[in-house]
C-alpha positions as CSV (number, residue, x, y, z in Angstrom):
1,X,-24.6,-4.7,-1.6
2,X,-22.8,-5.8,1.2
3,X,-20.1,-3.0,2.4
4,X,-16.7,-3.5,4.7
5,X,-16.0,-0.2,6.7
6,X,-12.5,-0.3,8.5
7,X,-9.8,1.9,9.2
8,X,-10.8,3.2,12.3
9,X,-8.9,3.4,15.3
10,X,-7.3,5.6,18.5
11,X,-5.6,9.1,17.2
12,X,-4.8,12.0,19.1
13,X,-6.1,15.6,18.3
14,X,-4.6,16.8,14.9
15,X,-4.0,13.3,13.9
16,X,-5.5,12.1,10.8
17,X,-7.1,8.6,9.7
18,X,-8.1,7.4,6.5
19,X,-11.2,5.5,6.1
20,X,-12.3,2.7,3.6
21,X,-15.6,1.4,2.7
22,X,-15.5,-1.9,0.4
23,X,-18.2,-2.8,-1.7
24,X,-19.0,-6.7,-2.4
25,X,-19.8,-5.6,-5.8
26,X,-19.4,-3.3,-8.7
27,X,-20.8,0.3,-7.3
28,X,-23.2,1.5,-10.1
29,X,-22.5,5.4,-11.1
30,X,-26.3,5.9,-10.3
31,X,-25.4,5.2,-6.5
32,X,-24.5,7.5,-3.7
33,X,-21.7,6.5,-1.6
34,X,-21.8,8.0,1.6
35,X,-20.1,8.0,5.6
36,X,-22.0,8.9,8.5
37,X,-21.5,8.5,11.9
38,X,-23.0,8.4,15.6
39,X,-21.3,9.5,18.7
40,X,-22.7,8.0,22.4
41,X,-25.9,9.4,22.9
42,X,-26.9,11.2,19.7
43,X,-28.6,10.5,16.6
44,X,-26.9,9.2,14.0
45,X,-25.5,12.3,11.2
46,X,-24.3,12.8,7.7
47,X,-20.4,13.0,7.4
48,X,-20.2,13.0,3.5
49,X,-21.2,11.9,0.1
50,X,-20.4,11.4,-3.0
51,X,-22.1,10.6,-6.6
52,X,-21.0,8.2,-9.0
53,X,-19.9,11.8,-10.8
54,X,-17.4,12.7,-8.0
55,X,-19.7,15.2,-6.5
56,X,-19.7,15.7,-2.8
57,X,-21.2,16.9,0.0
58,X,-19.8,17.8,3.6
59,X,-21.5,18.6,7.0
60,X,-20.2,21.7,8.2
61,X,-18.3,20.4,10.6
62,X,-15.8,18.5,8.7
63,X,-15.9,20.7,6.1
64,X,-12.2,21.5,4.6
65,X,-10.7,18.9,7.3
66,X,-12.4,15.8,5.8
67,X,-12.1,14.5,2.1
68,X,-14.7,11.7,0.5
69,X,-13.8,9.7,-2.5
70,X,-14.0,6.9,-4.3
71,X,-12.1,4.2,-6.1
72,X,-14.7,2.5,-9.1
73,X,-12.3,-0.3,-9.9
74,X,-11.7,-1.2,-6.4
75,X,-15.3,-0.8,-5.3
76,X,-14.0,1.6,-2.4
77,X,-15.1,4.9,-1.2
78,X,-12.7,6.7,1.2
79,X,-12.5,9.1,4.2
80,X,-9.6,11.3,4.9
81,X,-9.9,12.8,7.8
82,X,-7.0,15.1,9.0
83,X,-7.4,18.2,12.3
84,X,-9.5,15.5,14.2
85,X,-11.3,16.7,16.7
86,X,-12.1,15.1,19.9
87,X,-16.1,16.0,18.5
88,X,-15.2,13.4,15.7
89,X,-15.3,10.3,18.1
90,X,-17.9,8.6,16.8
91,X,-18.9,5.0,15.1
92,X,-18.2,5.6,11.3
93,X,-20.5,3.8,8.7
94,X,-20.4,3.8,5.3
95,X,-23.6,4.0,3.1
96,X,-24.7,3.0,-0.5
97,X,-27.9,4.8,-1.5
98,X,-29.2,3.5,-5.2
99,X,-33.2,4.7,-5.9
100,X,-34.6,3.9,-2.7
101,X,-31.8,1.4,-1.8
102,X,-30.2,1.7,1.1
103,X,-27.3,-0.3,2.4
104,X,-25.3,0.1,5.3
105,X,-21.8,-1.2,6.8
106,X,-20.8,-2.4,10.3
107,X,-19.8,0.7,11.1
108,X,-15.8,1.5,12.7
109,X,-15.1,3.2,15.8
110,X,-12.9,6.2,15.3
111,X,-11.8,7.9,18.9
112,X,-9.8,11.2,19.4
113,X,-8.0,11.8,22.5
114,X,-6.9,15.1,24.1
């Protein structure tokens, strides 16, 4: 599946942005959707996921400040991300993970000021 990440942008600290991740096709309930990101000079890290159930998962680091979800009929998962953090500049991409499927997006730059 081909995904289309945008959304990202300039904010300053406290501001909030509002990610979306389109899918070029129906998202199965067996897949993961997921966001992850990678700041200058560090390894790439788990944001958030979610299952086809609406279950999610946070780093601890976002946790309570960022919100994952998705849209079935639209084929869109979002990121809501409010208290940003100068930390939380990073490249955003979004992620599909069916079985051993993996499929990423282009990835959008999201950068906090102070």
């Amino acid at each position: 599946v081909q995904l289309q990440a945008s959304g990202g942008g300039l904010v300053q600290v406290g501001g909030s942005l509002t990610l979306s991740c389109a899918a070029s096709r129906r998202i199965l309930s067996s897949t993961i959707m997921g966001w992850y990101r990678q700041a200058p000079g560090k390894q790439r890290e788990l944001v958030a996921t979610i299952t086809g159930g609406g279950r999610t998962k946070y780093a601890s680091s976002v946790k309570g400040r960022f919100a994952i979800s998705r849209d079935n009929t639209k084929n869109t998962v979002y990121l809501q991300m409010n208290s940003l953090e100068p930390d939380d500049t990073a490249v955003y991409y979004c992620n599909s993970l069916r079985g051993s499927v993996s499929d990423w997006g282009q990835g959008t730059q999201v950068t906090v000021s102070s």
